[in-house]
Biopython code that builds the backbone (N, CA, C, O; Angstrom):
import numpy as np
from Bio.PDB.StructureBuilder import StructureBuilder

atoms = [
    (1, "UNK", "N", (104.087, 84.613, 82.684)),
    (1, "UNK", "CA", (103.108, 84.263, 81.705)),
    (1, "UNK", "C", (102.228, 83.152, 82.283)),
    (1, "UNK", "O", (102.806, 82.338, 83.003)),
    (2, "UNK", "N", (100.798, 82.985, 82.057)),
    (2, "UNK", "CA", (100.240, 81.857, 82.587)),
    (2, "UNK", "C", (99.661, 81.329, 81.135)),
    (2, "UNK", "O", (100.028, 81.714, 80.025)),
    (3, "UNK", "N", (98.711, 80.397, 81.427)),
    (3, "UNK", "CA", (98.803, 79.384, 80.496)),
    (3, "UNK", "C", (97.165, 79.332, 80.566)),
    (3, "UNK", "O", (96.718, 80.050, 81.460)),
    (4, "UNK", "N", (96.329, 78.730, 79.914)),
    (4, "UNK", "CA", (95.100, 79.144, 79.742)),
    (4, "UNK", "C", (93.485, 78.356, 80.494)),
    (4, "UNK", "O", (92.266, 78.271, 80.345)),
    (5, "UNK", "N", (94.872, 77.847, 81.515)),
    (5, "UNK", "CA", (93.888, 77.421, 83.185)),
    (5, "UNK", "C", (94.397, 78.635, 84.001)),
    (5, "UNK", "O", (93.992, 78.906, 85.131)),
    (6, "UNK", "N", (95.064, 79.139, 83.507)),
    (6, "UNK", "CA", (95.820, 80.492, 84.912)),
    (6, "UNK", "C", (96.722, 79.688, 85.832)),
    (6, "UNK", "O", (96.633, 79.992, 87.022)),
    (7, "UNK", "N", (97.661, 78.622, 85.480)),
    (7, "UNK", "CA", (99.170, 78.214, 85.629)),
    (7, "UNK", "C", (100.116, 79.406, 85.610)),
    (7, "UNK", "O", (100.091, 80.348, 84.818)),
    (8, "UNK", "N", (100.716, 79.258, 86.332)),
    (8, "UNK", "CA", (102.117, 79.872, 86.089)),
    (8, "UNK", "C", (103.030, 79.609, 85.192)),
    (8, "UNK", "O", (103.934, 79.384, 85.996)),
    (9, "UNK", "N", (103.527, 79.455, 84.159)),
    (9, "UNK", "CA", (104.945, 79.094, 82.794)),
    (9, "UNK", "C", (105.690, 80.402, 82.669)),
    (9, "UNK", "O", (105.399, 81.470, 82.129)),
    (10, "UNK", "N", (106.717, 79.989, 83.323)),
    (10, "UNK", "CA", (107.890, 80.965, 82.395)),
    (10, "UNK", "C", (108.699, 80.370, 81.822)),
    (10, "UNK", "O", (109.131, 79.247, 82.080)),
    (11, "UNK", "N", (109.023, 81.180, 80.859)),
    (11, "UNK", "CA", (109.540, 80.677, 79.206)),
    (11, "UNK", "C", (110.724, 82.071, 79.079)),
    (11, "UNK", "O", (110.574, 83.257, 79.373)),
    (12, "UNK", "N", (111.685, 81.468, 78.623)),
    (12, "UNK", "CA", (113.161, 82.476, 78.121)),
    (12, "UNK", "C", (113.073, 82.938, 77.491)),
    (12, "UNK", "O", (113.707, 82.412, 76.576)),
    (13, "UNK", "N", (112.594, 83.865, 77.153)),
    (13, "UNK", "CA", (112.062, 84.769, 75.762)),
    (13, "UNK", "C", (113.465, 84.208, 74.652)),
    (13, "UNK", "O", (113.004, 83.695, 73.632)),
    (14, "UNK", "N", (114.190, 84.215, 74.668)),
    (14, "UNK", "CA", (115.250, 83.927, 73.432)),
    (14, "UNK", "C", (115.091, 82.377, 73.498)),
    (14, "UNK", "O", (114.634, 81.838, 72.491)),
    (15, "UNK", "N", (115.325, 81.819, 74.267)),
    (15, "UNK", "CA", (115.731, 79.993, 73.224)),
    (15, "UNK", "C", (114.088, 79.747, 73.794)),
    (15, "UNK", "O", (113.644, 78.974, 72.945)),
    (16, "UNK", "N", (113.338, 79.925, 74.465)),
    (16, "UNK", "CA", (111.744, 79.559, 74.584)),
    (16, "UNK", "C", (112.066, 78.237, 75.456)),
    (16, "UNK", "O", (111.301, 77.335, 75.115)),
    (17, "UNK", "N", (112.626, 77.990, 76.096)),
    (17, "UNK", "CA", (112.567, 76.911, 77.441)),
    (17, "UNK", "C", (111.870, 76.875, 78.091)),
    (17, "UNK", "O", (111.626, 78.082, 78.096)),
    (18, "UNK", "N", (111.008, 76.359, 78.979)),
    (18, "UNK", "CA", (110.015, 76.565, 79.944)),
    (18, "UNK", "C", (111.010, 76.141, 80.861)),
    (18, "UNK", "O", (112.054, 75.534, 80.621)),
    (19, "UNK", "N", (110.286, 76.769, 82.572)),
    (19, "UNK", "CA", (111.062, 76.639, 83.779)),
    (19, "UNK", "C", (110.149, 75.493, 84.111)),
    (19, "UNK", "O", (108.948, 75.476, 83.845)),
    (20, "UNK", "N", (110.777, 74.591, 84.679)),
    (20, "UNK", "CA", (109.990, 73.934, 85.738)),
    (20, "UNK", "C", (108.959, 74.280, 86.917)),
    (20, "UNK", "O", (108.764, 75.366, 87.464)),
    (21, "UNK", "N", (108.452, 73.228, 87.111)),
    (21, "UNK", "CA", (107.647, 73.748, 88.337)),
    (21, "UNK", "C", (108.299, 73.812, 89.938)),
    (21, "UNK", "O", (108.207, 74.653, 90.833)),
    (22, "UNK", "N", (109.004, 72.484, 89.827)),
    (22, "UNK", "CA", (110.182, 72.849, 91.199)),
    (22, "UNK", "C", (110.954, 74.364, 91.643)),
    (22, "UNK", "O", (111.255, 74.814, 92.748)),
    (23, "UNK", "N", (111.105, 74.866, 90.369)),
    (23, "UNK", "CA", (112.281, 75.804, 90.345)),
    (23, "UNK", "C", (111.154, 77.044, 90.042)),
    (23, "UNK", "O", (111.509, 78.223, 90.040)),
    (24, "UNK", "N", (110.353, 76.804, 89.897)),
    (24, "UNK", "CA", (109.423, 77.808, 90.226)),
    (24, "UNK", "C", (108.880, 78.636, 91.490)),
    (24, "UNK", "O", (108.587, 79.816, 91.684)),
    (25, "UNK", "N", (108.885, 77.345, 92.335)),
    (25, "UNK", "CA", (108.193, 77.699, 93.599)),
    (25, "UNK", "C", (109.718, 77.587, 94.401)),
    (25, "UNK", "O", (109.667, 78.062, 95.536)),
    (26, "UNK", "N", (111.083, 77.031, 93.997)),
    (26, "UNK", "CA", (112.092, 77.364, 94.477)),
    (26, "UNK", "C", (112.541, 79.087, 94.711)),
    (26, "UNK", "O", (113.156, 79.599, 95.647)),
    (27, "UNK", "N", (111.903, 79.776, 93.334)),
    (27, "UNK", "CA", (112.281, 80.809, 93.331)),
    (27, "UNK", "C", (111.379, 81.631, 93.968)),
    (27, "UNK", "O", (111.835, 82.747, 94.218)),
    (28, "UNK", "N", (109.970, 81.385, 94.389)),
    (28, "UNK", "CA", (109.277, 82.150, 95.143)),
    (28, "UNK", "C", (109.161, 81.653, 96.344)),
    (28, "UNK", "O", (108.328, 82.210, 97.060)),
    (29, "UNK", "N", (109.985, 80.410, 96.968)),
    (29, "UNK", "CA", (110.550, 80.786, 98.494)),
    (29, "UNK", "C", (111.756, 81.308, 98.992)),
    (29, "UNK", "O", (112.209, 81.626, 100.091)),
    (30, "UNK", "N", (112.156, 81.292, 97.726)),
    (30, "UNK", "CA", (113.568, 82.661, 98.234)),
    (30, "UNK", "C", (113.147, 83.924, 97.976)),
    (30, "UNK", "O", (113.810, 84.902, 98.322)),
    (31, "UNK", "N", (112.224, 83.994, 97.467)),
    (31, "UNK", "CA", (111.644, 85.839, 97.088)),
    (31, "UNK", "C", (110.868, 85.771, 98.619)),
    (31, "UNK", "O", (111.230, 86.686, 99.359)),
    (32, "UNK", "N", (110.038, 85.002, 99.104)),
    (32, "UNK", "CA", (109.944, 85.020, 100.376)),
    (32, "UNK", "C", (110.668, 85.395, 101.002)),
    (32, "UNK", "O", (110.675, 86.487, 101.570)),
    (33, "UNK", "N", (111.593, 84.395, 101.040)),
    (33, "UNK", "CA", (112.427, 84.460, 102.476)),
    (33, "UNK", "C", (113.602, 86.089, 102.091)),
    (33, "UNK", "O", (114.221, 86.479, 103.081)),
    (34, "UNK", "N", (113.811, 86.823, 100.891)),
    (34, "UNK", "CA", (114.590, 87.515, 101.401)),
    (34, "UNK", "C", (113.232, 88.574, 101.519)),
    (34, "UNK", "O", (113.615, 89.543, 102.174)),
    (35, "UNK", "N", (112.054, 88.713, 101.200)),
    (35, "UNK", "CA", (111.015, 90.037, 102.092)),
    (35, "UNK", "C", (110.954, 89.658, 103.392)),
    (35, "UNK", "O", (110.946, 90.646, 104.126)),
    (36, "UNK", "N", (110.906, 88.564, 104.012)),
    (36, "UNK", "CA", (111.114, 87.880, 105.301)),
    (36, "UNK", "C", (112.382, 89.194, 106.060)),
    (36, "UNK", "O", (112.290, 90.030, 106.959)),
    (37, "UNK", "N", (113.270, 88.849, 105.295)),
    (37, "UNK", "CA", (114.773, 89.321, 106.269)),
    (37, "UNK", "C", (114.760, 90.795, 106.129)),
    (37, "UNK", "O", (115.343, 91.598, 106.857)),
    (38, "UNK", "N", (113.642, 91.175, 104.572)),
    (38, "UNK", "CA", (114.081, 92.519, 104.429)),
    (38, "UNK", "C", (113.112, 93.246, 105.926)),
    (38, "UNK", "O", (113.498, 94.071, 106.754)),
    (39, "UNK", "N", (111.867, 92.589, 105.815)),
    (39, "UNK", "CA", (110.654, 92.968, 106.893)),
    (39, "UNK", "C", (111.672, 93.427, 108.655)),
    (39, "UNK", "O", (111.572, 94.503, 109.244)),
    (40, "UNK", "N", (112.709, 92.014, 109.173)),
    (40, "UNK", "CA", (112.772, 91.964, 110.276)),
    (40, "UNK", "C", (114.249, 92.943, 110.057)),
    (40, "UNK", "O", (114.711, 93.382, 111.110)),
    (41, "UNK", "N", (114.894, 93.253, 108.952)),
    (41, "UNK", "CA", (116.177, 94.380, 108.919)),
    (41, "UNK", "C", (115.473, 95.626, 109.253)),
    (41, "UNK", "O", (116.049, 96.306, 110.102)),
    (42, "UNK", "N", (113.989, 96.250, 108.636)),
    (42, "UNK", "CA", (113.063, 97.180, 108.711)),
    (42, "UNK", "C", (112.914, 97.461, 110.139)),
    (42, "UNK", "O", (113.141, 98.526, 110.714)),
    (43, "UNK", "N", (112.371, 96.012, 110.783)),
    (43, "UNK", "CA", (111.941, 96.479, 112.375)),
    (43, "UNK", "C", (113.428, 96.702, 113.327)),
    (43, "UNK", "O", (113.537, 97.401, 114.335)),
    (44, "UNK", "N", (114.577, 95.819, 112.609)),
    (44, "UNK", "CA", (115.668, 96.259, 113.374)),
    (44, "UNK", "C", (116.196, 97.634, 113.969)),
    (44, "UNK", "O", (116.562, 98.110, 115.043)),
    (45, "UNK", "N", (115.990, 98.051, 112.418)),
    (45, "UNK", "CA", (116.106, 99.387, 112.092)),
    (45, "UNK", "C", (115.193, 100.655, 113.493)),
    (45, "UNK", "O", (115.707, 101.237, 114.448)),
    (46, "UNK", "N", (113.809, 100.649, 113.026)),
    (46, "UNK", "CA", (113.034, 101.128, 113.961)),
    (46, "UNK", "C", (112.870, 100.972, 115.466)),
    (46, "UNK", "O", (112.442, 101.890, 116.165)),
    (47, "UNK", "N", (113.261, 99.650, 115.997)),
    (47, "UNK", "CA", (113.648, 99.508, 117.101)),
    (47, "UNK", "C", (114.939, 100.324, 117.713)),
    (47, "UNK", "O", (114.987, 101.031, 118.720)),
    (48, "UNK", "N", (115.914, 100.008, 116.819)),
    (48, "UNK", "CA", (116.939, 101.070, 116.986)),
    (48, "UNK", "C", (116.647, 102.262, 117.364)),
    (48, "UNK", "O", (117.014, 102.741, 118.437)),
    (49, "UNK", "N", (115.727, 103.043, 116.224)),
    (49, "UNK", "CA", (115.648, 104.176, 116.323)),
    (49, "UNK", "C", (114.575, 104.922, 118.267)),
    (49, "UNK", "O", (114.368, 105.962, 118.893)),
    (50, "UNK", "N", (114.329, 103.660, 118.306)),
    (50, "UNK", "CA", (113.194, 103.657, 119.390)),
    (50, "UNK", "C", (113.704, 103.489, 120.932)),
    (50, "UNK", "O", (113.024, 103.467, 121.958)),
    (51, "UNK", "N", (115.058, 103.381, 120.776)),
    (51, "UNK", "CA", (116.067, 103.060, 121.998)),
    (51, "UNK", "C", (115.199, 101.480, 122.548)),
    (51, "UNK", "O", (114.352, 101.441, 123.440)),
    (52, "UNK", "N", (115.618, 100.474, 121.865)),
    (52, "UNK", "CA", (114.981, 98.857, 122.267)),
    (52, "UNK", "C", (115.916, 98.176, 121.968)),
    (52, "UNK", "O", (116.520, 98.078, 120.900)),
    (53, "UNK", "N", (116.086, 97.555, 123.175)),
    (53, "UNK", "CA", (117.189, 96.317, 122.735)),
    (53, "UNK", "C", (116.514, 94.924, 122.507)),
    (53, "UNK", "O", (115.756, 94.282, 123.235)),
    (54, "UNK", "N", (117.138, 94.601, 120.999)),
    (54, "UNK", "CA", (116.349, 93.361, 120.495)),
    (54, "UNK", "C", (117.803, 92.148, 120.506)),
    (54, "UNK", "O", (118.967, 92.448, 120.241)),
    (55, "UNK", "N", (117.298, 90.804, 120.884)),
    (55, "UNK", "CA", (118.235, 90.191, 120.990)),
    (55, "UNK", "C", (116.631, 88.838, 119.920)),
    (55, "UNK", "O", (115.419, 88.636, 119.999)),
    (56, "UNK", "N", (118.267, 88.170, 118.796)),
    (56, "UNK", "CA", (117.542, 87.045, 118.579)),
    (56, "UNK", "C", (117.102, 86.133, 119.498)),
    (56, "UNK", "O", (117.587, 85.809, 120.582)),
    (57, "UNK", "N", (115.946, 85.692, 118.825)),
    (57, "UNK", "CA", (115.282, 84.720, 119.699)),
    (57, "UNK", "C", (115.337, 83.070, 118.957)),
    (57, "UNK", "O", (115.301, 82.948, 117.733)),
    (58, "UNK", "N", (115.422, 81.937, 119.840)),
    (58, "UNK", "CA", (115.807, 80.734, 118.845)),
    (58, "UNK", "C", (114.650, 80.180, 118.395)),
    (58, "UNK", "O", (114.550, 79.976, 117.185)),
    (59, "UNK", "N", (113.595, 79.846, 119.257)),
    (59, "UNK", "CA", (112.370, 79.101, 118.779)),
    (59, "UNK", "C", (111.153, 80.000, 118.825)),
    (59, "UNK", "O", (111.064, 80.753, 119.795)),
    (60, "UNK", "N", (110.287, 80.019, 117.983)),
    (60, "UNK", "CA", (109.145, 80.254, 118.016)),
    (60, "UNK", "C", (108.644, 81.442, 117.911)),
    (60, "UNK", "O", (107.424, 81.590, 117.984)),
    (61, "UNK", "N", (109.587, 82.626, 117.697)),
    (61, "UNK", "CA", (109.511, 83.771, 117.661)),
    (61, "UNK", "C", (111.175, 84.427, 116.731)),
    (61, "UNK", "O", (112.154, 83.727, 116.473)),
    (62, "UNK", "N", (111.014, 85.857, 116.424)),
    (62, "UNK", "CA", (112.351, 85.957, 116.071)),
    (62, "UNK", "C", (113.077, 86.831, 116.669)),
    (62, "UNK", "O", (114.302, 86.813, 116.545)),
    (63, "UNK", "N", (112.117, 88.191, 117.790)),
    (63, "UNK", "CA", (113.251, 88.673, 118.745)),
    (63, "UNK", "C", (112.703, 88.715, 119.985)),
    (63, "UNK", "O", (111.473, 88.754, 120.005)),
    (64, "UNK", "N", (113.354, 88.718, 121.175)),
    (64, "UNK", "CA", (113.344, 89.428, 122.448)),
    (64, "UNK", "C", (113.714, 90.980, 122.346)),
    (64, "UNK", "O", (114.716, 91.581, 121.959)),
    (65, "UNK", "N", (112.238, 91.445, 122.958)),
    (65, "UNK", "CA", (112.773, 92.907, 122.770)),
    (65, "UNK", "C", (112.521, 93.272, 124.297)),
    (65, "UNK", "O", (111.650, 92.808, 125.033)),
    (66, "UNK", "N", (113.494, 94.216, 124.592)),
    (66, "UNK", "CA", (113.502, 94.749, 126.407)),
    (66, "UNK", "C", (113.846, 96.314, 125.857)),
    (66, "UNK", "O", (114.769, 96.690, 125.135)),
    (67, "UNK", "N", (112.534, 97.222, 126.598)),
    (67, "UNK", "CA", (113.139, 98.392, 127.473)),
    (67, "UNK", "C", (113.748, 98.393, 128.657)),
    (67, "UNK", "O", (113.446, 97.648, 129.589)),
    (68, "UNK", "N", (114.874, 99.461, 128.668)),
    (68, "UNK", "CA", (115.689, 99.559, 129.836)),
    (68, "UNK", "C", (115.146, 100.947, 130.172)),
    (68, "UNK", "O", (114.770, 101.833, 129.404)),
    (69, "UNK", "N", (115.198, 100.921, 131.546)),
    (69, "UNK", "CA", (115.103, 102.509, 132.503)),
    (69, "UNK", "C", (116.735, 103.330, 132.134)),
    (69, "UNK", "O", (117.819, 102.869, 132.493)),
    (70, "UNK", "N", (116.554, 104.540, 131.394)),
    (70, "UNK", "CA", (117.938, 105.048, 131.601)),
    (70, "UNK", "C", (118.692, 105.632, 132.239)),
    (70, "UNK", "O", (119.781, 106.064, 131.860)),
    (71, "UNK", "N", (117.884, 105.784, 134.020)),
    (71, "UNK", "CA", (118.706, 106.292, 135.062)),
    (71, "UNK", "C", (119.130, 104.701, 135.781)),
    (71, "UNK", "O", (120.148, 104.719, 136.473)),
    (72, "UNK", "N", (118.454, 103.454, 135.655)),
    (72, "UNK", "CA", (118.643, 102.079, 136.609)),
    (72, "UNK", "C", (119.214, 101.064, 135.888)),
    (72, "UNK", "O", (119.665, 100.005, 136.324)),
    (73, "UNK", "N", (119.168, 101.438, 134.801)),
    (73, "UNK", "CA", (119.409, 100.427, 133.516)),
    (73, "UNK", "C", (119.221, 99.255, 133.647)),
    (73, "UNK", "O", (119.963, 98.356, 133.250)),
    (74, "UNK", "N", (117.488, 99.071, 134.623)),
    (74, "UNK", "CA", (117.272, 97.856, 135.011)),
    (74, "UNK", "C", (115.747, 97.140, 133.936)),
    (74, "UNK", "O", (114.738, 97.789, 134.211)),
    (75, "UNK", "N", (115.559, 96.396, 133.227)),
    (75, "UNK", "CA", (115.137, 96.018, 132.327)),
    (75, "UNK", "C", (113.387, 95.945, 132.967)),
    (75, "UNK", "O", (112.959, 95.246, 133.885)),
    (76, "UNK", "N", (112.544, 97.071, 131.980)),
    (76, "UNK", "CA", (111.491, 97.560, 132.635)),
    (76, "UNK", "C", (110.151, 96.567, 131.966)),
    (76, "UNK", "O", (109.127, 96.305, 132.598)),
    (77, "UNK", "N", (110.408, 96.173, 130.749)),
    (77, "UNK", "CA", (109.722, 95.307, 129.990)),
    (77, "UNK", "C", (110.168, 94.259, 129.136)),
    (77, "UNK", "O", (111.088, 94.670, 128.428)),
    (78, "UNK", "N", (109.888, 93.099, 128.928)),
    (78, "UNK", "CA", (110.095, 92.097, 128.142)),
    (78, "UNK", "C", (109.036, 91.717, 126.577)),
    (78, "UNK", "O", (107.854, 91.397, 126.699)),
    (79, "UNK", "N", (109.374, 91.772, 125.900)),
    (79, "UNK", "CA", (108.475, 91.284, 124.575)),
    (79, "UNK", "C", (109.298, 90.610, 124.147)),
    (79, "UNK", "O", (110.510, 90.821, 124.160)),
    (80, "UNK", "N", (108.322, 89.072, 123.406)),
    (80, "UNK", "CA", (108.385, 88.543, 122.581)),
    (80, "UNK", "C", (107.861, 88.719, 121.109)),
    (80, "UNK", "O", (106.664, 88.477, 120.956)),
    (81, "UNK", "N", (108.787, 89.216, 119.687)),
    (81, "UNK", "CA", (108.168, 89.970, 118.999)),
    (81, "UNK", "C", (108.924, 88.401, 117.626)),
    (81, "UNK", "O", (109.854, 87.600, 117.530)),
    (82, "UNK", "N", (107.688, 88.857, 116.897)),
    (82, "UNK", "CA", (107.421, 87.916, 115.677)),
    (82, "UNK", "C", (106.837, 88.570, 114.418)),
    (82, "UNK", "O", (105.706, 89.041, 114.294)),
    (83, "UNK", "N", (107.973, 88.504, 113.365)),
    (83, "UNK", "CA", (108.055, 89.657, 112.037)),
    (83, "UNK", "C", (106.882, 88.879, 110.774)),
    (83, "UNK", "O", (106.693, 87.694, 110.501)),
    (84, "UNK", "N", (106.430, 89.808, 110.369)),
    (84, "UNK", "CA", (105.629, 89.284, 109.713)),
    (84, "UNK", "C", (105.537, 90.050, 108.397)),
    (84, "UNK", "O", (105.009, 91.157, 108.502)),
    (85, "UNK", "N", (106.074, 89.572, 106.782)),
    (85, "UNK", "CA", (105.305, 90.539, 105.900)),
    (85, "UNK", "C", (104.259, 89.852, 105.363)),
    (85, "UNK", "O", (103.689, 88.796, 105.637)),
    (86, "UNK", "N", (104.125, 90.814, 104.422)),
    (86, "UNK", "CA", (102.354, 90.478, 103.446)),
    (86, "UNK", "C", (101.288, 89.876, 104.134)),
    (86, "UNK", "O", (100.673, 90.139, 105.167)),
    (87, "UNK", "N", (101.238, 89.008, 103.293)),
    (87, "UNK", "CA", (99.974, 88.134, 104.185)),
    (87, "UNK", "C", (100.621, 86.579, 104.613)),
    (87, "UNK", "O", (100.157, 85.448, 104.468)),
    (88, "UNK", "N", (101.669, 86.985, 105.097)),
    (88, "UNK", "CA", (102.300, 85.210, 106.021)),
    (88, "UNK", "C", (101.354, 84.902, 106.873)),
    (88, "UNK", "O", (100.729, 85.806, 107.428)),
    (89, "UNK", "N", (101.121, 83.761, 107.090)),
    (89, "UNK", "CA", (100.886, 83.165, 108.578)),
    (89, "UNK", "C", (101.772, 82.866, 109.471)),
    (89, "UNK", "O", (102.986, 82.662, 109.477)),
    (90, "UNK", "N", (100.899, 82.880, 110.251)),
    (90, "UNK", "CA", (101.729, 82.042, 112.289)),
    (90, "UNK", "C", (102.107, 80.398, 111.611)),
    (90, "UNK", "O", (101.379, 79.818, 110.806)),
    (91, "UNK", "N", (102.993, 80.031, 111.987)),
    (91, "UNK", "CA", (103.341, 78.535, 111.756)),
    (91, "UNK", "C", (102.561, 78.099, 113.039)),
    (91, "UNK", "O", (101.789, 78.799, 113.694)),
    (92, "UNK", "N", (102.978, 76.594, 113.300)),
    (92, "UNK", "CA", (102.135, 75.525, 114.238)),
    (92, "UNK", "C", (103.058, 76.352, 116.207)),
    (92, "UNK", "O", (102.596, 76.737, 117.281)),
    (93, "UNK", "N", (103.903, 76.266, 115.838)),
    (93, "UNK", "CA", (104.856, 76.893, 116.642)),
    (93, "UNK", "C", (104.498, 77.795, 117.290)),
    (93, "UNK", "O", (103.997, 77.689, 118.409)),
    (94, "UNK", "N", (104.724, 78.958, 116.611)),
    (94, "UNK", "CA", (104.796, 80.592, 117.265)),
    (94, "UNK", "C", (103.053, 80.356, 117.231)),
    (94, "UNK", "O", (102.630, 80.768, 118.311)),
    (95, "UNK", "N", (102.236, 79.988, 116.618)),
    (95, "UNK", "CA", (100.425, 79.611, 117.536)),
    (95, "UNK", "C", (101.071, 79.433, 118.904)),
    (95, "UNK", "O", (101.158, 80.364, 119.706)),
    (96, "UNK", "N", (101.563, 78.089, 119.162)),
    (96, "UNK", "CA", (101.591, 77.507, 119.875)),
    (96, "UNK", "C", (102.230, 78.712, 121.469)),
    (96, "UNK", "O", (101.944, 78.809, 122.662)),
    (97, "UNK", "N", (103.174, 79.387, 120.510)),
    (97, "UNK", "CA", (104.200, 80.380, 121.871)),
    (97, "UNK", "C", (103.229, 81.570, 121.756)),
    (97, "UNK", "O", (103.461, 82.578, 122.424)),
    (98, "UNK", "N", (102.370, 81.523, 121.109)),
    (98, "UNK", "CA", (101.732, 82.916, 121.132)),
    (98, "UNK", "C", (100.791, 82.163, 122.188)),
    (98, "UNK", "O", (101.431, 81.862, 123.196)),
    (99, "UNK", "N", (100.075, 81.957, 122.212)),
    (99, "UNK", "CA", (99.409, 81.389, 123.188)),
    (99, "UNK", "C", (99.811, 80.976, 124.620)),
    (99, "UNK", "O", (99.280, 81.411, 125.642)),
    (100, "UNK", "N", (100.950, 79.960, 124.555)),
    (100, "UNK", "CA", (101.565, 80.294, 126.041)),
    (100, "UNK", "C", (102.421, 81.414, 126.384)),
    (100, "UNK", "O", (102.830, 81.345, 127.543)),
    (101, "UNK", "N", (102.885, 82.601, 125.612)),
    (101, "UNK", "CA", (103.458, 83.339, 126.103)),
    (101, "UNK", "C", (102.346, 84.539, 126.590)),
    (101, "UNK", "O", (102.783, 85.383, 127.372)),
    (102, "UNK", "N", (101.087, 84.633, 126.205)),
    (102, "UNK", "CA", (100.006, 85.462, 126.813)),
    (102, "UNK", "C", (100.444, 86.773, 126.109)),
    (102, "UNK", "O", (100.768, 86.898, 124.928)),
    (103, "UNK", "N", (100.399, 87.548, 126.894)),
    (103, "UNK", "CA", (100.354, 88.861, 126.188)),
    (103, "UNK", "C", (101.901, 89.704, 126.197)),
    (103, "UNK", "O", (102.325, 90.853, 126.078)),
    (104, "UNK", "N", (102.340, 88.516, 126.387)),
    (104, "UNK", "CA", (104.078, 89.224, 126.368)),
    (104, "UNK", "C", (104.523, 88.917, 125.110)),
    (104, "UNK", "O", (105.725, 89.038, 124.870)),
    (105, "UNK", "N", (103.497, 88.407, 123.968)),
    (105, "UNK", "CA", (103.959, 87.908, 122.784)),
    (105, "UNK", "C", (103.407, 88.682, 121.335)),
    (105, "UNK", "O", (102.287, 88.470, 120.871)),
    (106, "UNK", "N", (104.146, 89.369, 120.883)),
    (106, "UNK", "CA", (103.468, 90.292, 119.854)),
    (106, "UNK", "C", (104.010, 89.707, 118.547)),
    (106, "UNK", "O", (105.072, 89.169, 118.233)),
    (107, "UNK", "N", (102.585, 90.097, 117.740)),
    (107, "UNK", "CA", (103.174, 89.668, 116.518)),
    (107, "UNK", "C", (102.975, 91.319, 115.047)),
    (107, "UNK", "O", (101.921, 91.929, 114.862)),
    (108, "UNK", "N", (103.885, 91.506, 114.539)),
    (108, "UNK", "CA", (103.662, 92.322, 114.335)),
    (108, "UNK", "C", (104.310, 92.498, 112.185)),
    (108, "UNK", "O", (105.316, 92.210, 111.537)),
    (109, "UNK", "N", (103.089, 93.060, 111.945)),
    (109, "UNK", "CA", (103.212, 93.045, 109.933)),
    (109, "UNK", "C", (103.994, 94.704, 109.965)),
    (109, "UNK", "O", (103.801, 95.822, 110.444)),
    (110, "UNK", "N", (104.806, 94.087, 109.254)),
    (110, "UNK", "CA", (106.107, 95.169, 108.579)),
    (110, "UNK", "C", (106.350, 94.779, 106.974)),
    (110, "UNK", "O", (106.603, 93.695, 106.448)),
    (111, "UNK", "N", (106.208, 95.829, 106.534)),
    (111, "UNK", "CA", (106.311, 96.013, 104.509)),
    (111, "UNK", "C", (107.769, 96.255, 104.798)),
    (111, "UNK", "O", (108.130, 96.536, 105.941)),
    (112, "UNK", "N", (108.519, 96.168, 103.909)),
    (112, "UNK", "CA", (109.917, 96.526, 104.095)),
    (112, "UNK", "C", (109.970, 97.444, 103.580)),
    (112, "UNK", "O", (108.929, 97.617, 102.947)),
    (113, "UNK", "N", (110.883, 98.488, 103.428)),
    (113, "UNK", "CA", (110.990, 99.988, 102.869)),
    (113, "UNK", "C", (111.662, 99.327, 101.955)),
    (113, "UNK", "O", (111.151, 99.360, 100.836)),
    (114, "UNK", "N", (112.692, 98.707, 102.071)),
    (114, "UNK", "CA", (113.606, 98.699, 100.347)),
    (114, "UNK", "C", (113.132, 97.200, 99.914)),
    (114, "UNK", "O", (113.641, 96.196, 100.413)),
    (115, "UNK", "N", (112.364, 97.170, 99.181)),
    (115, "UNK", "CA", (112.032, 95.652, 98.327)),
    (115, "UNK", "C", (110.907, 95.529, 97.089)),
    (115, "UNK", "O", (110.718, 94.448, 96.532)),
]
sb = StructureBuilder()
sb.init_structure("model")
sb.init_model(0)
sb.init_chain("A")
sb.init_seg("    ")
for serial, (resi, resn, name, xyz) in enumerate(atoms, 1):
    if name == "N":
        sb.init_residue(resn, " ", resi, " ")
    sb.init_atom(name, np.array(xyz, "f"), 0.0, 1.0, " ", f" {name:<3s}", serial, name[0])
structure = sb.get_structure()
């Protein structure tokens, strides 16, 4: 429900409480963060299906992805890949690794199938 500047208020339909505003935007960075996990379970998924081995990545990105040759099984490409839904931005960071990693650094928007 919004309020008649176009606020956000939600109110308990039975006892009529209003939510706070903390616990407001508490609850829409966890609705974030689980389309976040649902987005990079999505690309897990498809990578899988794509024969790619993705290994987490710690800073600035969220996987290392490598093709392997399947007669040398010697590692033919390297990507740095960075999950993205809706309309997120790049943090100060992954700018920062996107830029020094050049073109070995992809960033890539995934909708999640189940969300």
């Amino acid at each position: 429900m919004r309020d008649i500047w176009g606020n956000i208020i939600r109110q308990d339909p039975l006892t009529g409480k209003k939510t706070s505003k903390k616990e407001i935007k508490r609850d829409i960075i966890a609705e974030n963060r689980r389309k976040g996990r649902a987005g990079e379970d999505a690309y897990r998924a498809s990578a899988m299906l794509r024969g790619v081995e993705l290994e987490r990545a710690p800073r600035g990105r969220d996987f290392i992805e490598r093709k392997r040759d399947p007669f040398t099984d010697r590692v033919t490409s390297t990507k740095h890949v960075e999950i993205k839904t809706g309309n997120a931005k790049l943090s100060k960071l992954q700018k920062k690794t996107k830029r020094k990693k050049g073109s070995n650094y992809k960033e890539v928007r995934m909708d999640p199938y189940f969300y």
